[in-house]
RODO-110350 format. One record per residue: x, y, z of N, C-alpha, C, CB in turn; residue number from 1. Coordinates in Angstrom, 3 decimals. Glycine has a CB too. Layout:
<sekols>
      npx      npy      npz     capx     capy     capz      cpx      cpy      cpz     cbpx     cbpy     cbpz seq
        X        Y        Z        X        Y        Z        X        Y        Z        X        Y        Z NUM
...
</sekols>
This chain:
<sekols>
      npx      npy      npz     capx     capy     capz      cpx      cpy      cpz     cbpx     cbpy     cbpz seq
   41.637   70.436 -146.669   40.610   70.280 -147.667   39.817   71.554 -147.871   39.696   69.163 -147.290   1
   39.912   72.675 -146.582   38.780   73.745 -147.121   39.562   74.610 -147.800   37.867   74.578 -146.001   2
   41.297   74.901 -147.931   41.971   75.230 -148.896   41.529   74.865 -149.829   42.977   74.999 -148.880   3
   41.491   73.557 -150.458   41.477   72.895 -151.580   39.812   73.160 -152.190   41.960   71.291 -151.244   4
   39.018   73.351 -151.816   37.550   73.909 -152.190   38.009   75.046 -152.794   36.416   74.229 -150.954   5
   38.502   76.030 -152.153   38.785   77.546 -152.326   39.510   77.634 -153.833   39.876   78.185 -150.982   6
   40.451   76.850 -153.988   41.132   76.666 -155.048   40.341   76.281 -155.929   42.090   75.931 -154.935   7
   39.598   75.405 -156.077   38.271   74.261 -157.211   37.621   75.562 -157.273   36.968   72.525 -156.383   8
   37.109   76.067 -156.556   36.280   77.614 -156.786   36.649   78.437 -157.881   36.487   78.626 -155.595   9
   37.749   78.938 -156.928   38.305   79.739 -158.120   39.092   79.095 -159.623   39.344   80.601 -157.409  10
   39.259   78.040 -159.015   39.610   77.654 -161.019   38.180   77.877 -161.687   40.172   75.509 -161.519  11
   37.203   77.323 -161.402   36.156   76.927 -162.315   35.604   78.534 -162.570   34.947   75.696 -161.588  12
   35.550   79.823 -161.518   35.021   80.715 -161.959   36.196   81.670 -163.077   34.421   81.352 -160.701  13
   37.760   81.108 -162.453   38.326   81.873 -163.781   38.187   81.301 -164.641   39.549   82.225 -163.943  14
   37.945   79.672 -165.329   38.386   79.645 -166.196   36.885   79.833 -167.071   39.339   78.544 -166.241  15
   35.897   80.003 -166.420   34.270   80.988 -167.126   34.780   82.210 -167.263   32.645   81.226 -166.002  16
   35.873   82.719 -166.735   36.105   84.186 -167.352   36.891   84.539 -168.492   36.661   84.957 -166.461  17
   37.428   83.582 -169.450   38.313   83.183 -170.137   37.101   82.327 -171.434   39.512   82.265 -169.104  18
   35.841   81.952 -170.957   35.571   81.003 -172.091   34.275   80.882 -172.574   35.933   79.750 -171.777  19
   34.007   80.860 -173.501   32.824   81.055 -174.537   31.816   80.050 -174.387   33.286   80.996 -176.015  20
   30.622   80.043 -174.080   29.364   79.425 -173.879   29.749   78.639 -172.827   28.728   78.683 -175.047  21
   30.091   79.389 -171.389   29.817   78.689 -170.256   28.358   79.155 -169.298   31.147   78.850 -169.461  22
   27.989   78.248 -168.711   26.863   78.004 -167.679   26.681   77.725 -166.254   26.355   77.190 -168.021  23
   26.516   78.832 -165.793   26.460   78.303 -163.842   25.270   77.515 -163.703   26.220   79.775 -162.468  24
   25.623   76.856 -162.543   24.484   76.601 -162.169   24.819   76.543 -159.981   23.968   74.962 -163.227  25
   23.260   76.556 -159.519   23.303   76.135 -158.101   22.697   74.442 -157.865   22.314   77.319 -157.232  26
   22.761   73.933 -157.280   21.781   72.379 -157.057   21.838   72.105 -155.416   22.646   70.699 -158.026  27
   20.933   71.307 -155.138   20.985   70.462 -153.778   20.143   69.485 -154.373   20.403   71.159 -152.240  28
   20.562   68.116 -153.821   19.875   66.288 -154.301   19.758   66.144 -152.885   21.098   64.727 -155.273  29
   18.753   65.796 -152.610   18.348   64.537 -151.763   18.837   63.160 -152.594   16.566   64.521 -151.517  30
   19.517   62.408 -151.550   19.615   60.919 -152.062   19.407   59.597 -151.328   20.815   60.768 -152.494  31
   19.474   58.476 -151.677   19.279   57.328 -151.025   20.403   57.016 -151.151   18.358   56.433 -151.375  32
   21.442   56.500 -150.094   22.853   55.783 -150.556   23.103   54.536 -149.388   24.343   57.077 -150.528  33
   23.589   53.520 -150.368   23.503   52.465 -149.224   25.899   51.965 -150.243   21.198   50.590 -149.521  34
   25.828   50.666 -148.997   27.131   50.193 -149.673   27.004   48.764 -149.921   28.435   50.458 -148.802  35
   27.747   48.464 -150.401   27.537   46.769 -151.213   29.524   46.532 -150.932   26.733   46.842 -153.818  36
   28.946   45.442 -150.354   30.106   44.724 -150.068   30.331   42.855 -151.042   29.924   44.630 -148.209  37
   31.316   43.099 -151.765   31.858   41.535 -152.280   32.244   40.221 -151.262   33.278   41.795 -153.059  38
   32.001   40.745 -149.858   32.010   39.657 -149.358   31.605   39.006 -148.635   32.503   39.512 -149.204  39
   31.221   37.936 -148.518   29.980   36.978 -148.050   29.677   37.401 -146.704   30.306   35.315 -148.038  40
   31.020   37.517 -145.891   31.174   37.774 -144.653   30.922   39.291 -144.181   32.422   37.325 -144.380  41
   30.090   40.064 -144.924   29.892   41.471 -144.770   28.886   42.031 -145.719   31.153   42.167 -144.929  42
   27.670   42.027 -145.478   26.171   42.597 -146.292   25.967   43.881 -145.892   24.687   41.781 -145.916  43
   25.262   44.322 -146.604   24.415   45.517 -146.828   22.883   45.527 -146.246   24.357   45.705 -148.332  44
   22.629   46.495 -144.922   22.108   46.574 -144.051   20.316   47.491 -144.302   23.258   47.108 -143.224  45
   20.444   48.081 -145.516   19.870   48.816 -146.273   20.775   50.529 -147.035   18.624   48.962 -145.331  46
   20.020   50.972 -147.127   20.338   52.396 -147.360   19.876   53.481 -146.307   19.747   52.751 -148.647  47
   20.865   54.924 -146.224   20.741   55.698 -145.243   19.925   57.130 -146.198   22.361   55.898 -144.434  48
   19.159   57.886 -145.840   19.002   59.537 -146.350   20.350   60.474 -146.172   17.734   60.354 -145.354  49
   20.707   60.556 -147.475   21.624   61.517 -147.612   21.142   63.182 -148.303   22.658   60.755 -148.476  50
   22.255   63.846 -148.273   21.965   65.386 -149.203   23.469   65.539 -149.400   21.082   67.025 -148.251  51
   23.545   66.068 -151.264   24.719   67.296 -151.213   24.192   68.448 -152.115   26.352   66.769 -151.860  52
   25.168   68.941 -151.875   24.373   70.544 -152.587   26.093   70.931 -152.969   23.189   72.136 -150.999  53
   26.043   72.057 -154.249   26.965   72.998 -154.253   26.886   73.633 -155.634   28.287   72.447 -153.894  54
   28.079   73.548 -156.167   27.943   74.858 -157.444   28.098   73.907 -158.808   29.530   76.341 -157.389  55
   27.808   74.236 -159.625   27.615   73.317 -161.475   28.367   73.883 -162.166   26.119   73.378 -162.492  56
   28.878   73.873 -163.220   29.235   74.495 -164.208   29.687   73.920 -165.385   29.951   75.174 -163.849  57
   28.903   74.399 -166.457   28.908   73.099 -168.002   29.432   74.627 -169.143   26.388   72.001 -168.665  58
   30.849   73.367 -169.581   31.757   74.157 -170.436   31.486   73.470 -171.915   33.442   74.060 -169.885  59
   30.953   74.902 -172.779   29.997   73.686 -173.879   31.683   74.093 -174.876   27.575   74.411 -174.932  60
   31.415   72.926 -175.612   32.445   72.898 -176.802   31.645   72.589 -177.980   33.658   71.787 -176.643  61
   30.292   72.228 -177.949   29.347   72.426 -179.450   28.454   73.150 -178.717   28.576   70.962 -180.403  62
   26.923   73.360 -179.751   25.887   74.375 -179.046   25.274   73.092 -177.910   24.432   75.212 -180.396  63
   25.120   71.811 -178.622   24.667   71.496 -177.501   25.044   70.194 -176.368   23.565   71.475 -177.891  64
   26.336   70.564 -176.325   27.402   69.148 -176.020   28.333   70.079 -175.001   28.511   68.309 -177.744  65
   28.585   69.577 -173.805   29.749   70.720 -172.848   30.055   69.075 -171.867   28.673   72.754 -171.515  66
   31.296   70.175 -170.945   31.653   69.012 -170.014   31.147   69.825 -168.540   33.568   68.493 -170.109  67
   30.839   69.256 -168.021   30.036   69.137 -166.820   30.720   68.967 -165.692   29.169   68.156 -166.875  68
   31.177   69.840 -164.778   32.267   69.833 -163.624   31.527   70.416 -162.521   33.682   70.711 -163.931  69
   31.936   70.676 -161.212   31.366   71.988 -160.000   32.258   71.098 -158.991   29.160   72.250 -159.470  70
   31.367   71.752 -157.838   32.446   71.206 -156.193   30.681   71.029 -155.772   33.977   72.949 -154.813  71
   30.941   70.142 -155.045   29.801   69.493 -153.714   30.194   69.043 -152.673   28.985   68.370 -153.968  72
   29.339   69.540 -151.617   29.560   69.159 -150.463   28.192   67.741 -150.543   29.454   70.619 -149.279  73
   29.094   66.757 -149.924   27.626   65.145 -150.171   28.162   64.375 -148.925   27.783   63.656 -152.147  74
   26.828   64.706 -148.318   26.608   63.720 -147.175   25.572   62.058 -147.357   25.830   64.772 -146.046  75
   26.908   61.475 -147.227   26.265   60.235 -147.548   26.393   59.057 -146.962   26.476   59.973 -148.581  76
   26.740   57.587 -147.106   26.986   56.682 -146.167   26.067   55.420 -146.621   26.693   57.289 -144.723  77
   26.384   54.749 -145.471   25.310   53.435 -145.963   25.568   52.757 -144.277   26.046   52.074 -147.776  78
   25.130   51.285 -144.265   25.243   50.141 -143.417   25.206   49.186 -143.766   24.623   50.002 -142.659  79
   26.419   48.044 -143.089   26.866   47.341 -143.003   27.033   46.271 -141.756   27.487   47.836 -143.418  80
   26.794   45.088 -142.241   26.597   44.060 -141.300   27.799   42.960 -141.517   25.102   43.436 -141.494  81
   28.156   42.785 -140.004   29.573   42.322 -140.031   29.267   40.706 -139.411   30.736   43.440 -138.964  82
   28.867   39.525 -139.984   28.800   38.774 -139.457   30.049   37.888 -138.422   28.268   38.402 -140.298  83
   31.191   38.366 -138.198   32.120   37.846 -137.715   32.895   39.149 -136.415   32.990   37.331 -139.085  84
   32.718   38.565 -135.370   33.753   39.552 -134.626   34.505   40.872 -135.066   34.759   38.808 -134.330  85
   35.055   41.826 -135.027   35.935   42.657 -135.440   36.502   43.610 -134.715   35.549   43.121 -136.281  86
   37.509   44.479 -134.812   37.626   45.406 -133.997   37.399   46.540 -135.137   38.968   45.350 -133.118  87
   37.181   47.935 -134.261   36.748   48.681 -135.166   37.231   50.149 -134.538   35.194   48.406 -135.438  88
   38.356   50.852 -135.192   39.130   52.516 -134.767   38.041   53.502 -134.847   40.480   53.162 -135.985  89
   37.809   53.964 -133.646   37.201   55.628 -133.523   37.731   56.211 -132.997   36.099   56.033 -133.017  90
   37.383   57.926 -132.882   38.037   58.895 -132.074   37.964   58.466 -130.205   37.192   60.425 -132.504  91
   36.969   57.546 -130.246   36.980   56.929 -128.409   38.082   56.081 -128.347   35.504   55.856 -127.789  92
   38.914   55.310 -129.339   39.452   54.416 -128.994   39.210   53.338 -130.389   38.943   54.101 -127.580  93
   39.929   52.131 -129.615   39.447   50.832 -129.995   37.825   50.077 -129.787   40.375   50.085 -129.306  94
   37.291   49.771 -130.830   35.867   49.090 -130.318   35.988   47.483 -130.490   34.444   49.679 -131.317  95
   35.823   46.523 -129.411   35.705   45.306 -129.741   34.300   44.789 -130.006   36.310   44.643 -128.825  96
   34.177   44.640 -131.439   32.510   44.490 -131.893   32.165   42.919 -131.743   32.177   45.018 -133.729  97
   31.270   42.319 -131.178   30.331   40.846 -131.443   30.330   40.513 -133.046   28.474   41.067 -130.908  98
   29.954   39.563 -133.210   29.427   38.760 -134.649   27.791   39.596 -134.186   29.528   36.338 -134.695  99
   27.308   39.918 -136.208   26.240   40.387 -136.401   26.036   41.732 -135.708   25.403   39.473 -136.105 100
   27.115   42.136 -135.766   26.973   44.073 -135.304   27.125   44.415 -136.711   28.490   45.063 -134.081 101
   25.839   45.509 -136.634   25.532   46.413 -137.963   26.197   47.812 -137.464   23.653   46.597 -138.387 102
   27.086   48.749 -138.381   27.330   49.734 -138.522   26.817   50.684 -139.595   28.284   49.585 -138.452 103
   26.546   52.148 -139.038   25.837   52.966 -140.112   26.783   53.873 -139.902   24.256   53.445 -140.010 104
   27.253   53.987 -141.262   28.596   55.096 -141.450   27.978   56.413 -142.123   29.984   54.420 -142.623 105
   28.198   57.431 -141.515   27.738   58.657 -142.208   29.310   59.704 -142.883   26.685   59.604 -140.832 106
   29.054   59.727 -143.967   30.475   60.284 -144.540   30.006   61.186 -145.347   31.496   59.287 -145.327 107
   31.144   62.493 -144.905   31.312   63.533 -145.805   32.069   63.923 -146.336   31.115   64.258 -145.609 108
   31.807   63.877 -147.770   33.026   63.991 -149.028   32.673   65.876 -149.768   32.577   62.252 -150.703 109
   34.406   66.275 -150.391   34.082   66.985 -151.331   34.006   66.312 -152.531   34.804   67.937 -151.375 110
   32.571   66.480 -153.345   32.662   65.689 -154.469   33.238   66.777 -156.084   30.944   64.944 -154.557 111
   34.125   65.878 -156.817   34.320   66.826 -157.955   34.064   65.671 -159.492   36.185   67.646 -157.781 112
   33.509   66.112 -159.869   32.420   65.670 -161.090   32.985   65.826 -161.953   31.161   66.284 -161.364 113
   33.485   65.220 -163.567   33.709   65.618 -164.695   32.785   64.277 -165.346   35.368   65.878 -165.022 114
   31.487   65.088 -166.192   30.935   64.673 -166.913   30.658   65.010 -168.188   30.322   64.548 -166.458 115
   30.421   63.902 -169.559   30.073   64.608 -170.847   28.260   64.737 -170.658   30.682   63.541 -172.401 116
   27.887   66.147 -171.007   26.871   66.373 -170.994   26.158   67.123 -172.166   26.839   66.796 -170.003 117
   25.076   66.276 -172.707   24.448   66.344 -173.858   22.926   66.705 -173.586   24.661   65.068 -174.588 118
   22.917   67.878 -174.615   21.053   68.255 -174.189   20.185   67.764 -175.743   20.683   70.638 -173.830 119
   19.109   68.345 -175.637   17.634   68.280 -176.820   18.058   69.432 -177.605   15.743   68.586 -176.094 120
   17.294   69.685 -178.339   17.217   70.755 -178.657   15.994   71.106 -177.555   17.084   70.897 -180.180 121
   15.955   72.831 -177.497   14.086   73.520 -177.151   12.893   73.051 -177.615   13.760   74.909 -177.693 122
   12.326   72.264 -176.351   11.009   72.122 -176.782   10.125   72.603 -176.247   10.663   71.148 -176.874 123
    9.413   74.190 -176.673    8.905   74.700 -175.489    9.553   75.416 -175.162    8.663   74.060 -174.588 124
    9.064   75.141 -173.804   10.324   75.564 -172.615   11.527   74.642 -171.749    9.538   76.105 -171.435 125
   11.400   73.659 -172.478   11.772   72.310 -171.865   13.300   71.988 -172.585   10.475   71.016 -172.259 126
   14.212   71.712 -172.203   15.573   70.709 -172.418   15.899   69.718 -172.030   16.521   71.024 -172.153 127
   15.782   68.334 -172.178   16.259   67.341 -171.817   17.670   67.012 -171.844   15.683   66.652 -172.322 128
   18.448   66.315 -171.559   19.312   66.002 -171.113   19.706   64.773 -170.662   19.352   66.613 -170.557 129
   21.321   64.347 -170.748   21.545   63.238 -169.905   23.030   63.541 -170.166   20.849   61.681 -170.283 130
   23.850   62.569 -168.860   25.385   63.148 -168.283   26.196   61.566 -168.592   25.392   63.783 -166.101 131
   27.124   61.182 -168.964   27.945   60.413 -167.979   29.242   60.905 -168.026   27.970   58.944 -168.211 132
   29.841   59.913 -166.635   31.066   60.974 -166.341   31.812   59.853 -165.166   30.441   62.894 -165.547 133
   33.006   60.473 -164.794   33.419   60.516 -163.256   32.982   61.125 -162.188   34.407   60.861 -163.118 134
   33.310   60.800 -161.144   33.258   61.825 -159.632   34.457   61.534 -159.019   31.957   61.490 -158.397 135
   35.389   62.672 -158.513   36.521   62.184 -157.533   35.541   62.578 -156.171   38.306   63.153 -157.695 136
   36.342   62.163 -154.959   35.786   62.038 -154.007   36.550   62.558 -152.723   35.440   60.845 -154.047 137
   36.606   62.925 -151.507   37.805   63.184 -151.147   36.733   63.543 -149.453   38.884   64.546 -152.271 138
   37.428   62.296 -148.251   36.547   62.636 -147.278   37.117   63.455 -146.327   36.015   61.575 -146.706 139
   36.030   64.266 -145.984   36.211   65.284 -145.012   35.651   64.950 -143.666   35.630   66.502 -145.484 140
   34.846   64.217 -143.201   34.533   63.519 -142.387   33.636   62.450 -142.613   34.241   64.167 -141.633 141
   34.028   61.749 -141.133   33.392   60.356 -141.313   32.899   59.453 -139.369   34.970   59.281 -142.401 142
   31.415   59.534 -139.584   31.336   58.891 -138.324   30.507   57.680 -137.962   30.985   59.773 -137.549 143
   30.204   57.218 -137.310   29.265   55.893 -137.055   28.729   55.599 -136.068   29.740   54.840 -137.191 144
   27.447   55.107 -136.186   26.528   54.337 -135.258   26.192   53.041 -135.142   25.540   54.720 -135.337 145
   26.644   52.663 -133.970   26.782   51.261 -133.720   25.954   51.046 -132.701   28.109   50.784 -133.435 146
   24.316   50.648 -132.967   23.341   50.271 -131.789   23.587   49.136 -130.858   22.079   49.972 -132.324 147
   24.132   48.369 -131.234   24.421   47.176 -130.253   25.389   47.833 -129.007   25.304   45.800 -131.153 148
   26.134   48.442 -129.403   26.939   49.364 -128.234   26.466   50.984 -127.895   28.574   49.492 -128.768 149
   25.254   50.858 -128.179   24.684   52.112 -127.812   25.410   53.253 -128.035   24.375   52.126 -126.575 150
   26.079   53.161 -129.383   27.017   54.523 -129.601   26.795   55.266 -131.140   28.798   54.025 -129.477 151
   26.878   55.861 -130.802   26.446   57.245 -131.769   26.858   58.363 -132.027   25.557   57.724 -131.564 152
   27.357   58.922 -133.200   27.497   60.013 -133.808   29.396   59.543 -133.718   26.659   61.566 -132.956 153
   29.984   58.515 -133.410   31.517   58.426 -132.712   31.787   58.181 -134.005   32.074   57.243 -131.411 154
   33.115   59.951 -134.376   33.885   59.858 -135.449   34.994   58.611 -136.215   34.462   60.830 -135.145 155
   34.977   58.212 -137.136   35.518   57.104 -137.605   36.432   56.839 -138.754   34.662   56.504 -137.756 156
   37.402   58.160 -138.748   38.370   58.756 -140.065   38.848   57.471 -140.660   39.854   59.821 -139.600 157
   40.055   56.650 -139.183   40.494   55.672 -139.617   39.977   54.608 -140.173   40.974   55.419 -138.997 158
   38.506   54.527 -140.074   38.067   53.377 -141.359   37.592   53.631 -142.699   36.987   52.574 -140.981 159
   37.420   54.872 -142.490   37.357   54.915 -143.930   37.957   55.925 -145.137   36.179   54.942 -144.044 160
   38.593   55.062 -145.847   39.236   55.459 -146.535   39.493   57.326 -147.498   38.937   54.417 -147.046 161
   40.510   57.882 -147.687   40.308   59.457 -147.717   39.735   59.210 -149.262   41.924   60.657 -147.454 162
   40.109   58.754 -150.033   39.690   58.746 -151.546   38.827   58.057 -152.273   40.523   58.530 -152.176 163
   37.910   58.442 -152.532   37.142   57.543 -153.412   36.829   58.226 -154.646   35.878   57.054 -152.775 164
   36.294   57.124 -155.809   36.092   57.589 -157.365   35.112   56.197 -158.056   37.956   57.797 -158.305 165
   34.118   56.648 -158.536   32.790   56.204 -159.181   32.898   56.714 -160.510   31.441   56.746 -158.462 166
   31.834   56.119 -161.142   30.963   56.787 -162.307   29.703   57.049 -161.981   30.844   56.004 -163.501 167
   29.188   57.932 -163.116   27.559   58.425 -162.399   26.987   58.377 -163.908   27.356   60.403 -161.386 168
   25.729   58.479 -164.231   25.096   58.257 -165.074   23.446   58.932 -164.838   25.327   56.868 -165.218 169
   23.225   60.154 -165.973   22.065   61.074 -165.188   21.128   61.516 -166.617   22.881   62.753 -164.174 170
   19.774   61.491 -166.204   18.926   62.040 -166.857   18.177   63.124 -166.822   18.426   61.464 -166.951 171
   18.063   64.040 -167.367   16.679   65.385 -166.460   16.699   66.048 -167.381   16.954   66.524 -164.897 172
   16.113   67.466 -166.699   15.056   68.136 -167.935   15.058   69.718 -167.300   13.067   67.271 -168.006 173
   14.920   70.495 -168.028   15.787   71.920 -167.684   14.400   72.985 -168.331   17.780   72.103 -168.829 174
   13.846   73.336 -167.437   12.275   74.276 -167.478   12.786   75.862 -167.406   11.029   73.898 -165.810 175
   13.024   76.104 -169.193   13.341   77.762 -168.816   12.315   79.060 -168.852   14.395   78.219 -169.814 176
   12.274   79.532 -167.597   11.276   80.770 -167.627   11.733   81.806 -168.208   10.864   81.259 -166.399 177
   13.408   81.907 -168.583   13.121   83.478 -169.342   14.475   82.509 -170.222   13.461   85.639 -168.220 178
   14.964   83.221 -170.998   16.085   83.034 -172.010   17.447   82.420 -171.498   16.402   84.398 -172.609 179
   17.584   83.008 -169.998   19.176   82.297 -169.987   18.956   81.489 -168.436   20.837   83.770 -169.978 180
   17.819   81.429 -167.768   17.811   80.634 -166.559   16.763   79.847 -166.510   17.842   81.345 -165.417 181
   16.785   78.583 -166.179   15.696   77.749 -165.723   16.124   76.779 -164.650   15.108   77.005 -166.868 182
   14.954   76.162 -164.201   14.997   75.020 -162.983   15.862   74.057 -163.767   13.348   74.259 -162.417 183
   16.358   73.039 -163.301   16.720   72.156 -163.735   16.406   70.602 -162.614   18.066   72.653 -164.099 184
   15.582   69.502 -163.351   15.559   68.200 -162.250   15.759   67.126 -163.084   14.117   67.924 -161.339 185
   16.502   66.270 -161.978   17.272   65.244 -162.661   17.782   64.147 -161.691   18.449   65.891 -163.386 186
   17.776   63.273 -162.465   18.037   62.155 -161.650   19.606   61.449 -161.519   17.087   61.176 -162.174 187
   20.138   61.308 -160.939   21.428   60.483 -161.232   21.952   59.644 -160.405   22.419   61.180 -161.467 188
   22.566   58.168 -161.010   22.980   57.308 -160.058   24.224   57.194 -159.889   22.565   56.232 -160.204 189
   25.190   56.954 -159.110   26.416   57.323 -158.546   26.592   55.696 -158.241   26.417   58.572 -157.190 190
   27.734   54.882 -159.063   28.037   53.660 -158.297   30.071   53.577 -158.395   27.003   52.085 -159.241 191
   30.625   53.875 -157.280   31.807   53.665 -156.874   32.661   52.708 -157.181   31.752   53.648 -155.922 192
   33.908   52.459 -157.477   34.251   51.518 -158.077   36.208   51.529 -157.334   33.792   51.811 -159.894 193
   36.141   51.712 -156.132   37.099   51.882 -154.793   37.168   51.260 -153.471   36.990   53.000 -154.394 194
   37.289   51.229 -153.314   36.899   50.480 -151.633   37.117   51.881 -150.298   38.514   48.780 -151.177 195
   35.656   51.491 -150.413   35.609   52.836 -148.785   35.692   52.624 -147.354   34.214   53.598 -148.575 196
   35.904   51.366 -147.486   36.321   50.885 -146.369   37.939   50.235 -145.915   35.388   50.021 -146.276 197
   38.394   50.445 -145.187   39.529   50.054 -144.321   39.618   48.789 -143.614   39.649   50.940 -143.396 198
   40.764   47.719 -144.420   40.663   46.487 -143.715   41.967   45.894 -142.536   40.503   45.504 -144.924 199
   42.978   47.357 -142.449   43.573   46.844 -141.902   43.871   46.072 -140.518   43.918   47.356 -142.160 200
   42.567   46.680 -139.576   42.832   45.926 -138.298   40.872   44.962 -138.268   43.339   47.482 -136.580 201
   40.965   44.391 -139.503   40.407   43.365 -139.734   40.788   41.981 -140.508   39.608   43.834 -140.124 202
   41.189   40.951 -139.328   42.077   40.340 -140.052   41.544   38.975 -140.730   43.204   40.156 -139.202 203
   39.935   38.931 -140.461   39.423   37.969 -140.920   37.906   38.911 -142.207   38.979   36.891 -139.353 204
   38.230   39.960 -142.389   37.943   40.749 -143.282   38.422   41.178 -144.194   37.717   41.368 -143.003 205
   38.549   40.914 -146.079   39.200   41.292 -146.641   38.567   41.623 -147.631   40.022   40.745 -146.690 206
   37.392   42.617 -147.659   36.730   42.670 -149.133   36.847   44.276 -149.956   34.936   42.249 -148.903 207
   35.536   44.280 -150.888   35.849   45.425 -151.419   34.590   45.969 -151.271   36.440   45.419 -152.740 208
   34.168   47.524 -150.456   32.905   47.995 -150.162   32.806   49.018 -151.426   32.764   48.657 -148.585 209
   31.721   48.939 -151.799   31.402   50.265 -153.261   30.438   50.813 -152.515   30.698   49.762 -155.139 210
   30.563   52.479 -152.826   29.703   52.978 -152.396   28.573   53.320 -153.053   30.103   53.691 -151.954 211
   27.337   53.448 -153.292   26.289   53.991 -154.263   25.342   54.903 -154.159   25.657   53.206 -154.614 212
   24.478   55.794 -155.146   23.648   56.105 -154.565   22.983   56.446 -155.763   23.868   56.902 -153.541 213
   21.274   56.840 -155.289   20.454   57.511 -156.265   20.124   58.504 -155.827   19.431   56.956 -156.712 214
   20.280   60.014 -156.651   20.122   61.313 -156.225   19.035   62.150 -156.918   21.352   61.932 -156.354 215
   18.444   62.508 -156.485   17.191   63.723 -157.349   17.858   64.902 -157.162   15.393   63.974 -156.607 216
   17.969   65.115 -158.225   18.942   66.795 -158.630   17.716   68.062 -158.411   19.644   66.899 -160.897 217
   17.660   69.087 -157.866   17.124   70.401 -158.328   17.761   71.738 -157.941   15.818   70.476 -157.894 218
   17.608   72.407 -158.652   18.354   73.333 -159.138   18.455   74.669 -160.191   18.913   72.709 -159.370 219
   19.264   75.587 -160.056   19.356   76.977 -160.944   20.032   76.844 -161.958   19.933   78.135 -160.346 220
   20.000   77.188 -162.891   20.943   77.176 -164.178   21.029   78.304 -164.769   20.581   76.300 -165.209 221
   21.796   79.595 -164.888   21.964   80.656 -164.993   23.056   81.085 -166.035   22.087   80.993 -163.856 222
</sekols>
């Protein structure tokens, strides 16, 4: 996967070297992300504090209409409450879990974004904005905390799944101090539409976990 960054890199900066009214940008979001499970036998425990950060880049095809791509690194996750027995794969082994063991999964994905993104015209100094789009997803690690067994930080690849893919849906507003750079903050919600979880050595478990989140964008736009 850190091949595969290297590559997303360099496509997106050649193909700004090749094309007419493109835009960098830098960002890091703080977010809230929790998971929602379809099945009765498996709730949502709350939401965990996440962050991703990485590079933007909006390829306009009118003056004020482009598509909206970059690479992120997003640390995110949620918890989950397993009302029924289970066993559960980590790098220690096998875990034989009780009924009503909560797990908090912390997962790190490269995220890759293709959104249509539409601005205001200048008002001021001000641009508004709003995105929708895809996100592919692709995990690079994944671990969990399980308090009832006093265990923590124990890596957890095999449950959860390498691929995931959402839609996101975003609003914000772009404060320029000189002609070609300003802040940019924004809000966007991220709801998954995959299953990030792994049911195979759950045999009285068979649902579908979505992952979600709400992110506060800030950021360079250059």
């Amino acid at each position: 996967m850190n091949k595969s960054a290297v590559i997303l890199i360099f496509v997106i900066f050649s193909f700004s070297g090749y094309s007419q009214g493109v835009r960098m940008g830098l960002a890091g979001s703080p977010q809230l992300a929790w998971m929602h499970s379809d099945a009765g036998a498996v709730k949502s425990e709350g939401s965990i504090v996440g962050f991703n950060f990485g590079l933007m880049a909006d390829f306009f095809f009118a003056e004020r209409y482009s598509f909206s791509t970059g690479i992120f690194i997003n640390n995110t996750g949620g918890k989950l409450n397993y009302r029924d027995s289970i066993e559960f794969e980590t790098s220690d082994g096998t875990q034989y879990l009780s009924e009503n063991t909560t797990i908090r999964y912390r997962i790190q994905y490269i995220d890759v974004p293709l959104a249509l993104h539409l601005e205001s015209n200048k008002i001021g100094y001000f641009v508004y904005n709003a995105q929708f789009g895809l996100v592919s997803q692709f995990r690079v690690g994944a671990s969990a905390d399980i308090d009832t067994e006093d265990i923590s930080g124990v890596g957890c690849k095999d449950e959860v799944s390498f691929f995931n893919m959402g839609y996101n849906i975003g609003i914000g507003v772009d404060y320029y101090f000189s002609k070609n750079i300003a802040i940019t903050l924004g809000l966007i919600y991220t709801n998954g539409f995959i299953d990030v979880t792994k049911d195979d050595n759950k045999d009285n478990v068979n649902d579908n976990v979505q992952l979600r989140s709400m992110a506060l964008r800030i950021g360079i736009i250059f």
